[in-house]
Rosetta silent file (secondary structure, phi, psi, omega in degrees, C-alpha in Angstrom):
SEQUENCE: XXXXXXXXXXXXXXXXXXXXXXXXXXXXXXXXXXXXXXXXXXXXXXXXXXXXXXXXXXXXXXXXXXXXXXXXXXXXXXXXXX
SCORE:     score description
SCORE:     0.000 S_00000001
   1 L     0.000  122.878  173.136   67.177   31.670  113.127 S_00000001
   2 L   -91.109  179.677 -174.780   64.880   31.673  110.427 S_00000001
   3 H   -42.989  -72.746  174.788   64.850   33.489  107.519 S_00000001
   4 H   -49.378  -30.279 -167.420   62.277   36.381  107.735 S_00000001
   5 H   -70.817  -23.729 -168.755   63.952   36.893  111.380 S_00000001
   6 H   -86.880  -94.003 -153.139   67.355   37.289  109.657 S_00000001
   7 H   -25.656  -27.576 -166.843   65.624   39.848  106.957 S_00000001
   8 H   -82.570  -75.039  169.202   63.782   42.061  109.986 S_00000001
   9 H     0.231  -49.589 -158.170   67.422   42.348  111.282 S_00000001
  10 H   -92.398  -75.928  177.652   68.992   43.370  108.329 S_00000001
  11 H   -29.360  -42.885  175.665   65.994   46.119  107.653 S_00000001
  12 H   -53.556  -57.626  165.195   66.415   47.371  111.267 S_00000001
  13 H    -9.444  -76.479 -134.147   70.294   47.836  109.837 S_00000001
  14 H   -66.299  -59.548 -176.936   69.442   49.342  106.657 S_00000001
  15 H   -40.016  -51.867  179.310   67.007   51.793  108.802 S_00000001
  16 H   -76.311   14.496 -167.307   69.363   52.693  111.483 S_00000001
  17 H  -125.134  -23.744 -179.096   72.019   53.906  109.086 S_00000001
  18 H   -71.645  -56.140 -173.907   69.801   55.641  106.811 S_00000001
  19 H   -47.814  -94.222 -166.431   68.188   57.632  110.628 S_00000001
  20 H     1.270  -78.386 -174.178   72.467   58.018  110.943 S_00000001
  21 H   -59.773  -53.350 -178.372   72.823   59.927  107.851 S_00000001
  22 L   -60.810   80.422  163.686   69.772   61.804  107.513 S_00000001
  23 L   -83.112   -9.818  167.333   69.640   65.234  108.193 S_00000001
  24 L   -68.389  130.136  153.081   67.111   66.599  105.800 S_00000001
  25 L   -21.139  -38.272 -178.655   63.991   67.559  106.150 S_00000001
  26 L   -38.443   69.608 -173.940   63.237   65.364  102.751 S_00000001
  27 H   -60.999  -34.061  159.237   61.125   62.833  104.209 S_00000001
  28 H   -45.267  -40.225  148.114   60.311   61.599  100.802 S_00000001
  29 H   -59.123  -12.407 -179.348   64.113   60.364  100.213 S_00000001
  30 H  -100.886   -8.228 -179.099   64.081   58.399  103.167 S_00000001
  31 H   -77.923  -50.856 -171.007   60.942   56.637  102.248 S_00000001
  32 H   -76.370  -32.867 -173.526   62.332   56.072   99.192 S_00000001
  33 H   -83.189  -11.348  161.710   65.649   55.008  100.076 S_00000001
  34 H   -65.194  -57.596 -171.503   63.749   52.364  102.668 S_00000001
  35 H   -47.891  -32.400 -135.005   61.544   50.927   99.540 S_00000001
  36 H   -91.968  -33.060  173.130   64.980   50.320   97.275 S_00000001
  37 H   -53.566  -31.412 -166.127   66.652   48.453  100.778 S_00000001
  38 H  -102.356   -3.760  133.070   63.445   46.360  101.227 S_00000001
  39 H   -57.737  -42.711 -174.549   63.827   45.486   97.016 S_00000001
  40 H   -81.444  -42.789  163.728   67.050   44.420   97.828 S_00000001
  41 H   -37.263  -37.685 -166.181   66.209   42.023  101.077 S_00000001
  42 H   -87.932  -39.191  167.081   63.343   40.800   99.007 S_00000001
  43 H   -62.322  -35.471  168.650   65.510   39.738   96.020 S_00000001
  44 H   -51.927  -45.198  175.199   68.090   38.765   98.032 S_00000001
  45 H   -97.629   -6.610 -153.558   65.847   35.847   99.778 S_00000001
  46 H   -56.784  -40.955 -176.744   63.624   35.657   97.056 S_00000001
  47 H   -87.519   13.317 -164.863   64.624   31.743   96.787 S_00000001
  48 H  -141.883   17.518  177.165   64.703   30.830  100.300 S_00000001
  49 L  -105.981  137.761  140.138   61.008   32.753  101.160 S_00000001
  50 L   -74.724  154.478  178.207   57.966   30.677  101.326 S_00000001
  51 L   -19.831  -31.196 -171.610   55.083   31.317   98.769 S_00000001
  52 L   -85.945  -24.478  177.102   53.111   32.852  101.853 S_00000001
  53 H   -93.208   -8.447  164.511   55.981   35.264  102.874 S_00000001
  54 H   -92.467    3.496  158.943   56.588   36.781   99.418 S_00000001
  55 H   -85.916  -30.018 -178.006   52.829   37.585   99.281 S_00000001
  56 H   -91.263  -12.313  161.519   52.969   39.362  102.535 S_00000001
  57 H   -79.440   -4.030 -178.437   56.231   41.324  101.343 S_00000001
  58 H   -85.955  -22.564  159.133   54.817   42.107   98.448 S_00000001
  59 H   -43.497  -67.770 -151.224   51.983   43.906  100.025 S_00000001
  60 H   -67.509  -42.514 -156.095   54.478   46.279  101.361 S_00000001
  61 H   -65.586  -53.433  177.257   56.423   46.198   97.996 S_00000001
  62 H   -70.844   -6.638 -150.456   53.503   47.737   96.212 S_00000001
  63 H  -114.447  -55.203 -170.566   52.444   50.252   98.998 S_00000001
  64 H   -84.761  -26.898  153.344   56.265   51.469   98.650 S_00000001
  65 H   -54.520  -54.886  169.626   55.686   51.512   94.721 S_00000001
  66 H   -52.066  -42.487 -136.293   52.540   53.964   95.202 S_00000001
  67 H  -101.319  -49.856 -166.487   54.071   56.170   97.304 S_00000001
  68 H   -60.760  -48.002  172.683   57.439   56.384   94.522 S_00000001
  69 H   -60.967  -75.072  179.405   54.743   57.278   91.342 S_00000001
  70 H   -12.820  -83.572 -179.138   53.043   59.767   94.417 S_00000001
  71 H   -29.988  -65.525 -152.515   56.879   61.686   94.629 S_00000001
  72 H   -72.603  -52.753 -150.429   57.993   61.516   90.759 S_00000001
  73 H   -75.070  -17.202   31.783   54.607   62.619   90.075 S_00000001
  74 H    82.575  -73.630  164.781   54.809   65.164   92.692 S_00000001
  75 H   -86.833   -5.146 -168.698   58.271   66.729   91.602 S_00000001
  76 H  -114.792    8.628  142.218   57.554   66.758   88.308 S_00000001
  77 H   -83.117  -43.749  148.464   54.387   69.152   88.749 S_00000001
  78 H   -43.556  -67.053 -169.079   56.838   71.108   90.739 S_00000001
  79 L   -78.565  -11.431  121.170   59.207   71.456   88.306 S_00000001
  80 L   -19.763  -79.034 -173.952   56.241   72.399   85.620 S_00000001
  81 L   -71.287    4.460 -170.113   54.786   74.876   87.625 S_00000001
  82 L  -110.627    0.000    0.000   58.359   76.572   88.436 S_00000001
């Protein structure tokens, strides 16, 4: 088994236990609580990825960083305007 195949695995994991737990409405915590699993997978492997598969996780890595500035910035207009 190689490596990324063991990582998709473990991300299906993290994903079917967060879908377990989650009964709120938040969708924004589960997004978020996806990015910080898929930080840990990526750190986790980080020495045992080649050069070409930490550029295509990192795509994702940033695309889950926009979306986290999106939220904070997001509640904290909320919590301004309240």
């Amino acid at each position: 088994m190689e490596r990324i195949d063991l990582i998709s695995i473990l991300l299906v994991i993290w994903l079917s236990i967060l879908l377990m737990f989650s009964d709120s409405t938040d969708y924004s915590l589960l997004i978020i609580l996806i990015l910080i699993g898929y930080l840990v997978l990526r750190e986790l492997f980080d020495i045992s990825l080649t050069r070409n598969t930490k550029e295509r996780m990192n795509f994702y890595l940033y695309l889950g960083v926009v979306f986290f500035i999106y939220t904070v910035a997001m509640k904290v207009i909320s919590i301004l305007r309240a």
